[in-house]
C-alpha positions as CSV (number, residue, x, y, z in Angstrom):
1,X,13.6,-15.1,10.7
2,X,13.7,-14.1,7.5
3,X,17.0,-13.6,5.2
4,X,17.2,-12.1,1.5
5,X,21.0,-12.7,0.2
6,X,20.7,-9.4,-2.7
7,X,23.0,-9.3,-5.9
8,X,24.8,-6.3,-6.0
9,X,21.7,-4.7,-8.6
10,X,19.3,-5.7,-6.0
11,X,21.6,-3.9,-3.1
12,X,21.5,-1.0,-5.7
13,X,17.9,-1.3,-5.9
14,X,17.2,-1.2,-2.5
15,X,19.5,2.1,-1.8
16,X,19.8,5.7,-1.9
17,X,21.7,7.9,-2.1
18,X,21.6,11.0,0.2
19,X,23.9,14.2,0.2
20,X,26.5,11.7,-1.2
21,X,26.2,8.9,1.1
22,X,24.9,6.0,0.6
23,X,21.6,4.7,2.7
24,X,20.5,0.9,1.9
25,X,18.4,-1.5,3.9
26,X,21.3,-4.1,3.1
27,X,24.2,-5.2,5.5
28,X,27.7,-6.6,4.1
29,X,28.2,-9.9,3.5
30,X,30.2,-10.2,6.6
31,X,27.7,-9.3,9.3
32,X,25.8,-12.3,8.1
33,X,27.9,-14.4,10.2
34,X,27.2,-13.5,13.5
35,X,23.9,-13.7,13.0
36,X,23.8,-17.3,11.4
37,X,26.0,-18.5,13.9
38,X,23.0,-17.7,16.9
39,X,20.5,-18.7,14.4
40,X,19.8,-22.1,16.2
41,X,17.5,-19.9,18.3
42,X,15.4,-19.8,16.1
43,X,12.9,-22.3,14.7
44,X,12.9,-21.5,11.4
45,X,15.2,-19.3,9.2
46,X,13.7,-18.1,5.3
47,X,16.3,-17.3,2.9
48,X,15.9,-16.1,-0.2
49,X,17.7,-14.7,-2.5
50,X,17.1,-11.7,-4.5
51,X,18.0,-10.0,-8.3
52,X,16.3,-7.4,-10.2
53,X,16.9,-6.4,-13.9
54,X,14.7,-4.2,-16.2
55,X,12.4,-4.9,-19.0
56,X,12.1,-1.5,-20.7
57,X,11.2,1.1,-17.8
58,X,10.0,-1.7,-15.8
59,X,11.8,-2.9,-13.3
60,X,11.7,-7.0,-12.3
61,X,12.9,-8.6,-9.2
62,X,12.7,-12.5,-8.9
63,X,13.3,-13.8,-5.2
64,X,14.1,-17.5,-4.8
65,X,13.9,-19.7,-1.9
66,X,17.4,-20.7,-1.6
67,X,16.5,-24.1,-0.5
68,X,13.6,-25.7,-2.4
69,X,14.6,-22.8,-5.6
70,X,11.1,-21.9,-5.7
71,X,10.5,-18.2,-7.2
72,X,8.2,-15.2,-7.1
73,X,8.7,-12.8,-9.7
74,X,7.7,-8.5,-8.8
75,X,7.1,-5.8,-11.8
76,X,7.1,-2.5,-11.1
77,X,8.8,-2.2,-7.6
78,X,9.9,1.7,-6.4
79,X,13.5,1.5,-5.7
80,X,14.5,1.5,-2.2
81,X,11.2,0.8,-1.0
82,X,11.6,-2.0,1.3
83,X,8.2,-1.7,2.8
84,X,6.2,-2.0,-0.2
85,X,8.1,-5.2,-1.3
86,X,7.9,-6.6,1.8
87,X,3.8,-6.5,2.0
88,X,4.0,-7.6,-1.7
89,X,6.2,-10.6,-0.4
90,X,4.2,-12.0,1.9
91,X,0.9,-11.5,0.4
92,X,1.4,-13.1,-2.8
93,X,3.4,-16.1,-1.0
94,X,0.6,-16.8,1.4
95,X,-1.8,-16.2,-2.1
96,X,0.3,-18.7,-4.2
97,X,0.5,-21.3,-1.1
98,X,-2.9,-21.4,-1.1
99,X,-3.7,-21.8,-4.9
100,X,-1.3,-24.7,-4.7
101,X,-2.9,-26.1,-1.9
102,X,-6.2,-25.9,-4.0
103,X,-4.4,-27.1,-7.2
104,X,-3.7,-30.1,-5.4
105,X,-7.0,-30.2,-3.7
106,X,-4.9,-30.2,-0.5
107,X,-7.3,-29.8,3.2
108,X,-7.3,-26.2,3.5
109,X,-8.3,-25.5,6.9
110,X,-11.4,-23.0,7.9
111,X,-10.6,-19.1,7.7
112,X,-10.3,-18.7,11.5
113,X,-8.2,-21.5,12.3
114,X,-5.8,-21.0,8.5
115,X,-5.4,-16.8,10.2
116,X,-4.0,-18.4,13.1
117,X,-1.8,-20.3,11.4
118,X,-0.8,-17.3,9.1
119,X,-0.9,-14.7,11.9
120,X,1.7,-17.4,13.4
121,X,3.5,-17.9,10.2
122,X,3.9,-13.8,9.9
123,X,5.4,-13.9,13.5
124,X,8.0,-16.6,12.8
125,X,9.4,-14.0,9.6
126,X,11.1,-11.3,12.2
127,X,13.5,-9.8,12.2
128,X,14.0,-9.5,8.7
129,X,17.6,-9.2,7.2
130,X,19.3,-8.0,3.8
131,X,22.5,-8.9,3.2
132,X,24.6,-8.2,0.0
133,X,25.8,-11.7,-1.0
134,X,24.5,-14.7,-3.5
135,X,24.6,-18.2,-4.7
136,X,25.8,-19.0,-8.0
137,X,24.2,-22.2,-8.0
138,X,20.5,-19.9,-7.3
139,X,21.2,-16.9,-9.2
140,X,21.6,-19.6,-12.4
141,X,18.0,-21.1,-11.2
142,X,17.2,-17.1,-11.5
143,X,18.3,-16.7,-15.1
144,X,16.2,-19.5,-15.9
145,X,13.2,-17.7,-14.9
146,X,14.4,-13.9,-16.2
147,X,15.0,-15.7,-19.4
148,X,11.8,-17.1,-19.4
149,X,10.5,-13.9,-18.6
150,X,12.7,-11.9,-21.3
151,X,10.8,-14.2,-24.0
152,X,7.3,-13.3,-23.2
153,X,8.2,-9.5,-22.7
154,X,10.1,-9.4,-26.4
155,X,8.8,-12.0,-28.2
156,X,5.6,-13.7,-26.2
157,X,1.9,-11.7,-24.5
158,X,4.1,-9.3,-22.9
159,X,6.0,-9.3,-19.7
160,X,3.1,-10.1,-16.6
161,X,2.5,-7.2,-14.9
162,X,-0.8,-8.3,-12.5
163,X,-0.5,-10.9,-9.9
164,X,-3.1,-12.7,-11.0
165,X,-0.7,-13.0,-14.3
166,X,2.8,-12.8,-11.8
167,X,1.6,-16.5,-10.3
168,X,0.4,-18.1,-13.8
169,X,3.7,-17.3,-15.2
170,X,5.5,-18.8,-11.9
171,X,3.9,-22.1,-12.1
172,X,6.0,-22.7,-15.2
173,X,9.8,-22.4,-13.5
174,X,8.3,-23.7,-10.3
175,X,6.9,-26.6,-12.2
176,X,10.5,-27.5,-14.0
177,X,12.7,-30.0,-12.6
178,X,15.7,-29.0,-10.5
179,X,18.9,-30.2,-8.6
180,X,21.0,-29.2,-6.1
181,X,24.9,-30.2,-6.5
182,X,24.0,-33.0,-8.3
183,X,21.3,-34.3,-6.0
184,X,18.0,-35.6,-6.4
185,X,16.0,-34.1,-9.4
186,X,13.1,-32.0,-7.7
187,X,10.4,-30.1,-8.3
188,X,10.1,-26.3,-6.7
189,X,6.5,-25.8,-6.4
190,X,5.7,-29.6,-5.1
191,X,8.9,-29.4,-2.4
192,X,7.6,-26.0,-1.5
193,X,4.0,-26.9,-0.5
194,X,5.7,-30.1,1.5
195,X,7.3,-27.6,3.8
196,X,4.9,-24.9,4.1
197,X,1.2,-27.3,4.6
198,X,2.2,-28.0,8.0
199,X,2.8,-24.5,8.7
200,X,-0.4,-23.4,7.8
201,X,-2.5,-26.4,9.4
202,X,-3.0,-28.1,6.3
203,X,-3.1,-31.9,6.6
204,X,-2.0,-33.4,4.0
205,X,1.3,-36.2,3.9
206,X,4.6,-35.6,1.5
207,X,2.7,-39.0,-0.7
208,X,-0.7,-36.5,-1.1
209,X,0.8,-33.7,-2.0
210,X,2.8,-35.6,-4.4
211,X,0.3,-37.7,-5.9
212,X,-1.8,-34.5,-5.9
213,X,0.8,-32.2,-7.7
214,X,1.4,-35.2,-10.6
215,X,-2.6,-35.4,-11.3
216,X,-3.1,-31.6,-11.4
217,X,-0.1,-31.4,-13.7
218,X,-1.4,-34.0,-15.8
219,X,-4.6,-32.2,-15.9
220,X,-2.9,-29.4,-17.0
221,X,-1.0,-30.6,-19.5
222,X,-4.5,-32.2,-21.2
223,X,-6.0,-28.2,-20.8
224,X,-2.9,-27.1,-22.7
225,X,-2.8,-29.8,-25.5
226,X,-5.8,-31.5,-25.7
227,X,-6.7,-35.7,-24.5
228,X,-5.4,-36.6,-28.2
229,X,-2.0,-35.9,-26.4
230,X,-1.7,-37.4,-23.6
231,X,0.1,-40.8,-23.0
């Protein structure tokens, strides 16, 4: 199953209106319930929250995974078009998932057996809900990355358009440290690969993919500055 909790500008953005009423993929806050209460049926609920502002003409939509706050930021959306951002969702997740896997040098499985697992993966997403309701605690992770994003569209290269650019300029909020109501400091892009390499067949333990996003950090940070840098 897969939830997005929408802001009230992404319920605007992903509605019409039509002859004066209002048609939107996204269900009140209330109707939520039900459904979370039977969730248990299920063996494994997504939810992500969503928010969308505008550079210029452009508009910008960062989802966030509520629990591990990782984020995937979309240019150029059509409004209302829930289809489109759906195919755009779980393409570029299953794309950054594996470019993490590899960053880490992770055991990416062979293509027959990894389509399983993502033909699988793609199963365990329906039904798909919106609901209009949010997370103050996310939606200030979310400013974090708009903000980010607001500097290189004003003042940085421009606001990332491409995905090849969209994931380059995700590794930097999904590489910060965050915390939850004052738990344990965490990173988004390390706790997301812990929970999605098993359900893609990739073997690799919490410690290896730890150890693994630490060294490709480091090796990052030596790209970016230079050996004279580094500790």
């Amino acid at each position: 199953m897969l939830i997005f909790d929408c802001t009230q500008d992404a319920s605007d953005f992903f509605s019409r209106k039509v002859k004066g009423k209002i048609i939107t993929a996204v269900q009140p806050a209330a109707a939520a319930q039900s459904l979370e209460a039977d969730s248990a049926d299920h063996e494994r609920v997504d939810r992500w929250q969503l928010h969308v502002t505008k550079f210029g003409r452009l508009h910008a939509l960062v989802a966030m995974k509520v629990d591990t706050r990782y984020a995937m930021m979309f240019v150029g959306l059509k409004r209302n078009d829930v289809k489109g951002f759906l195919e755009q969702f779980t393409a570029r997740y299953l794309v950054e998932v594996l470019v993490m896997a590899g960053n880490v040098l992770g055991k990416i499985p062979p293509q027959v057996e990894l389509q399983r697992h993502v033909d699988l993966w793609e199963e365990s997403l329906q039904p798909v809900y919106f609901f209009k309701r949010g997370d103050r605690s996310v939606q200030a992770h979310i400013n974090d990355v708009l903000y980010m994003a607001a500097y290189d569209a004003y003042e940085g290269k421009g606001l990332p358009v491409e995905e090849p650019d969209l994931i380059a300029f995700g590794e930097v909020p999904n590489g910060m440290f965050r915390s939850i109501r004052g738990g344990d400091d965490f990173i988004p892009a390390e706790l997301e690969l812990k929970q999605a390499s098993p359900r893609f067949g990739m073997v690799m333990t919490e410690v290896e993919i730890a150890e693994g996003y630490k060294s490709w950090r480091s090796r990052r940070r030596e790209q970016d500055l230079g050996p004279e840098f580094e500790n």
